[in-house]
C-alpha positions in Angstrom: 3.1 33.0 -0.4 1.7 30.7 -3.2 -1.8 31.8 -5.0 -4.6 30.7 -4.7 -5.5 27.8 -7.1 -8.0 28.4 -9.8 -11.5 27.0 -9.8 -11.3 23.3 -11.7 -14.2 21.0 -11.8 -13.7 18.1 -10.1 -13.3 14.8 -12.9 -15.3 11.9 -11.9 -12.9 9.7 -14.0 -10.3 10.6 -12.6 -12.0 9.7 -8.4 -10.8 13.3 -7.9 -12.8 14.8 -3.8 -10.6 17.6 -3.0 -9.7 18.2 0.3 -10.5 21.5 2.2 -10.9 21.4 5.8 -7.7 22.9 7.0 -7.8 21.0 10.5 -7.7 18.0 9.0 -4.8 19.0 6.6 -2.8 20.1 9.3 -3.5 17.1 11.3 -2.3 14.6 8.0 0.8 16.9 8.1 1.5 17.0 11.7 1.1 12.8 10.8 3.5 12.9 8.4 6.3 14.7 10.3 8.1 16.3 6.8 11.5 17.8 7.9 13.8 20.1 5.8 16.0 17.5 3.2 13.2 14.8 3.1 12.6 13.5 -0.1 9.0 13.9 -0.2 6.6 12.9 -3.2 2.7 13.6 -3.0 0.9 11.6 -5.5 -2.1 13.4 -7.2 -1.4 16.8 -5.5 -4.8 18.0 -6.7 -5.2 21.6 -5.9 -2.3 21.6 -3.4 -4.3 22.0 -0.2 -1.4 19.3 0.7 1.3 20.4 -1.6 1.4 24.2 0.3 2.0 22.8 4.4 4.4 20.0 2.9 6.5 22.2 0.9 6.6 24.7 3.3 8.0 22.1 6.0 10.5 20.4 3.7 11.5 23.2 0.9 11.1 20.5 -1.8 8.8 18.3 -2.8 8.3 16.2 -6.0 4.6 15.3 -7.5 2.9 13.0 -9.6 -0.3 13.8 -11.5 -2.2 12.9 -14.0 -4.6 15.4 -14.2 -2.9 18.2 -17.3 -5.5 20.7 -16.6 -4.3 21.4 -13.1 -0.6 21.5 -13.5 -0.7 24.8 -15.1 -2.1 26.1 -11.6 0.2 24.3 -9.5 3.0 25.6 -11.4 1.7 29.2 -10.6 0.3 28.2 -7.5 4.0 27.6 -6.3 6.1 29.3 -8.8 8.3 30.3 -6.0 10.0 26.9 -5.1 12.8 26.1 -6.7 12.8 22.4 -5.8 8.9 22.1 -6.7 8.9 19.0 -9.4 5.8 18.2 -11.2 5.8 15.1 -13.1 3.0 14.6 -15.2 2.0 11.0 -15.4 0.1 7.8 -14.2 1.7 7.1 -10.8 0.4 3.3 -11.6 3.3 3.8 -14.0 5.8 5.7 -12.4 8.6 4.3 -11.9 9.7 5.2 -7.9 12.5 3.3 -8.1 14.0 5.1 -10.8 12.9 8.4 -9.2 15.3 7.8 -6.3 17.7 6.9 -7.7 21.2 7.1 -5.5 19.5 8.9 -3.2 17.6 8.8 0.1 14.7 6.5 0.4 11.0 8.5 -0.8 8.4 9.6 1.8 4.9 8.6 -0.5 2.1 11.0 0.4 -1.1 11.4 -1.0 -4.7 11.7 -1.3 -5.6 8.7 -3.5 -8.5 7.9 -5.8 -10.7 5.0 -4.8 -10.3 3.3 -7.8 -7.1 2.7 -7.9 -5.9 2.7 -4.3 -5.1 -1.4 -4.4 -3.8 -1.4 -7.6 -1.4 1.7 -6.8 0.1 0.6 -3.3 0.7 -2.8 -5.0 2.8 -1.0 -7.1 4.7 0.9 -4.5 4.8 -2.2 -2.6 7.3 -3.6 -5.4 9.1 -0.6 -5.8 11.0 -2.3 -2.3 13.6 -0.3 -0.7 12.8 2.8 -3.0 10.1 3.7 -0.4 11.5 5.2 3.5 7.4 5.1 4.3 3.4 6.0 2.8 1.2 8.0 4.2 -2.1 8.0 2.2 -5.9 8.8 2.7 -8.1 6.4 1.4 -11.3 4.9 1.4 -11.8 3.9 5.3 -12.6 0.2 4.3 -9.5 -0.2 2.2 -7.3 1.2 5.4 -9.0 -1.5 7.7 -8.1 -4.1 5.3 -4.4 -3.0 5.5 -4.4 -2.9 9.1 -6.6 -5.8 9.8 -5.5 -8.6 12.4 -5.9 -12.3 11.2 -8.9 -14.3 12.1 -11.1 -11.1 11.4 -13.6 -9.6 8.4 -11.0 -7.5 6.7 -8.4 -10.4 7.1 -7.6 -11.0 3.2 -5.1 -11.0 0.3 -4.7 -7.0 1.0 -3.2 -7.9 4.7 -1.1 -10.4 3.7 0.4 -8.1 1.1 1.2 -5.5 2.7 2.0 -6.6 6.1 4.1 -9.2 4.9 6.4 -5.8 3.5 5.2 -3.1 6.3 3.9 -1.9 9.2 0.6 -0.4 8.9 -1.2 1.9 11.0 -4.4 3.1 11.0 -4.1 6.9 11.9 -7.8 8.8 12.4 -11.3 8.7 10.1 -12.0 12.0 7.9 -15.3 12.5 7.0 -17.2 12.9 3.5 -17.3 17.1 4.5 -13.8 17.6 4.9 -13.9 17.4 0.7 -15.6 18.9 -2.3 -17.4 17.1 -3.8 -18.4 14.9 -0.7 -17.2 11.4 -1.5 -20.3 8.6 -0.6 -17.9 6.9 2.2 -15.9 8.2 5.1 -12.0 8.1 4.5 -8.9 7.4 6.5 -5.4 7.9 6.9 -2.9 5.3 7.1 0.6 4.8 7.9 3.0 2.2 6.0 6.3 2.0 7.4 8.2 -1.0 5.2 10.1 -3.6 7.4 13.8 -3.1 7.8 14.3 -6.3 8.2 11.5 -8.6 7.1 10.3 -10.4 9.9 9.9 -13.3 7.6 11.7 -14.1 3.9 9.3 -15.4 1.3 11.6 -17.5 -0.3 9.6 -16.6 -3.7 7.3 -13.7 -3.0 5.5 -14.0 -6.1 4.8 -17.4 -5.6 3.5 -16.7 -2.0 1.4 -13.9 -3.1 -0.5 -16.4 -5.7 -0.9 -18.7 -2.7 -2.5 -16.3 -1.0 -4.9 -15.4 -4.2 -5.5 -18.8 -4.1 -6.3 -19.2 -0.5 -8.8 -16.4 -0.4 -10.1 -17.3 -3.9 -13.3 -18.7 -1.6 -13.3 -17.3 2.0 -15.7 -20.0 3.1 -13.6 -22.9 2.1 -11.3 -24.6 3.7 -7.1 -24.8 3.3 -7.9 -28.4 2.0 -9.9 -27.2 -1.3 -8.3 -24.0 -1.6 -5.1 -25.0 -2.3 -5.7 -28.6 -3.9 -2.9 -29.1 -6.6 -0.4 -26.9 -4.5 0.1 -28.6 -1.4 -1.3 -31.3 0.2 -3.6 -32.1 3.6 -0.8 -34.5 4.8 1.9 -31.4 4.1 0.2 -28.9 5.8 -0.4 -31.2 9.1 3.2 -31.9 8.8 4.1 -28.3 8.8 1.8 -27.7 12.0 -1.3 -26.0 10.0 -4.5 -27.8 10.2 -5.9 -28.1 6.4 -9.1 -27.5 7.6 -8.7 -23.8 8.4 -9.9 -21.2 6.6 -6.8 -18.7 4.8 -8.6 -15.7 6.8 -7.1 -17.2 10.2 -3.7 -17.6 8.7 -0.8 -15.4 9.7 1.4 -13.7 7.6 4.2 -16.3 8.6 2.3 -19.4 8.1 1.2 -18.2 4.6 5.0 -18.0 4.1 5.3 -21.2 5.9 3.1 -22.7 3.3 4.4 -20.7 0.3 8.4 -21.6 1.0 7.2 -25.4 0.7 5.6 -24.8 -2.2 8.8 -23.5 -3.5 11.2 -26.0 -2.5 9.1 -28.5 -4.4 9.0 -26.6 -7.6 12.7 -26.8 -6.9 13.1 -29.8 -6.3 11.1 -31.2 -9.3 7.9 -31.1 -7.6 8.2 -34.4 -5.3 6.6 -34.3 -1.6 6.4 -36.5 1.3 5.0 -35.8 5.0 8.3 -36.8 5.6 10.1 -34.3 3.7 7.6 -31.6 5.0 8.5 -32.5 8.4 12.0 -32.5 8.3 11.3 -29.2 7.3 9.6 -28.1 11.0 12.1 -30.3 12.8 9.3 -32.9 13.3 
């Protein structure tokens, strides 16, 4: 049995709500699925309310915080696991990549501070075939911006992103009193599986995602003005998207539709034609 973690003061800098309510810790668990041999890493383990069920299930478990005044009590806490790693860093930093090495893809986990919950699954998002799959609880209207459909509200850059590398699932809500302190906004967990195979190749992902910045730069505007100096109104109708769309009723594919033109000009030395565009959608 591990001890029972020592009282620590809850840093607003760090966005740190710790979670307590054991139903909803064993129902993120029983989410999660860890099996013995996983390669699990939990990302800001906190006070190990998490750290405890997961180790237990898998028998090792590496984690990431930032926080130096609580690792001394998670060492104690679980002084009795061998394969309990504590890595004391910024986990926008970290490199995941690295941390797997030769080995079996990572199982992300975590219970992530607001204010850096885009930023951070960005960063994960890069870290490619490193990651096996995320599970993270974050603020409820960053998780229905992950999972959002197109043509909706939460349809945005976010989507695109991560959709365009995973599967994302929207698991269950957990309210402000499952934590201490109470966070101002319910939470939620989410589930991003990346794609095996990606459904569609970006044929420069970088490029794509600044197309997409670009796009949703002004919501209310139309393909037309968003993108003026990138591609066209005559391209796009070539390529079977109306220019007078809005980006938030794109697809995924016809963002990469859009963005693997874009490329092939730049290629190309930057010259474009409605007829080269629609030689390109077998027009």
């Amino acid at each position: 049995m591990s001890q029972v973690p020592q009282q620590h003061r809850a840093r607003k800098r760090f966005g740190q709500n710790f979670l307590r309510d054991p139903g909803i810790i064993s129902r993120i668990v029983r989410a999660i699925g860890p099996r013995e041999g996983d390669r699990l890493v939990e990302i800001g383990p906190g006070q190990g309310a998490l750290t405890q069920p997961l180790l237990e299930a898998a028998g090792k478990l590496e984690v990431i915080e930032l926080d130096r005044d609580l690792i001394p009590g998670l060492r104690v806490q679980f002084f009795n696991y061998p394969e309990f790693v504590i890595h004391e860093g910024d986990a926008l930093k970290f490199d995941f990549a690295e941390l797997k090495g030769d080995g079996a893809p990572l199982r992300v986990v975590g219970n992530l501070p607001y204010n850096i919950s885009t930023p951070l699954i960005i960063h994960l998002l890069d870290a490619g075939a490193a990651v096996a799959d995320m599970h993270f609880m974050l603020q409820k209207e960053v998780v229905e911006r992950l999972a959002a459909a197109p043509d909706t509200a939460d349809w945005g850059r976010l989507s695109v992103m991560a959709q365009y590398y995973c599967q994302v699932e929207q698991l269950f809500i957990v309210p402000p009193e499952a934590f201490v302190p109470r966070p101002k906004v319910d939470s939620a967990i989410v589930r991003l599986t990346p794609h095996a195979t990606l459904p569609v190749v970006a044929h420069d992902p970088a490029l794509m995602f600044d197309l997409v910045r670009q796009a949703f730069g002004q919501r209310r505007k139309t393909l037309r003005n968003n993108l003026k100096g990138r591609i066209d109104a005559d391209a796009m109708a070539a390529l079977g998207i109306d220019p007078g769309r809005r980006p938030q009723t794109l697809s995924v594919a016809e963002f990469v539709t859009l963005a693997n033109w874009v490329s092939d000009q730049d290629a190309s030395g930057g010259e474009h034609t409605e007829e080269r565009a629609g030689e390109r959608t077998g027009e």
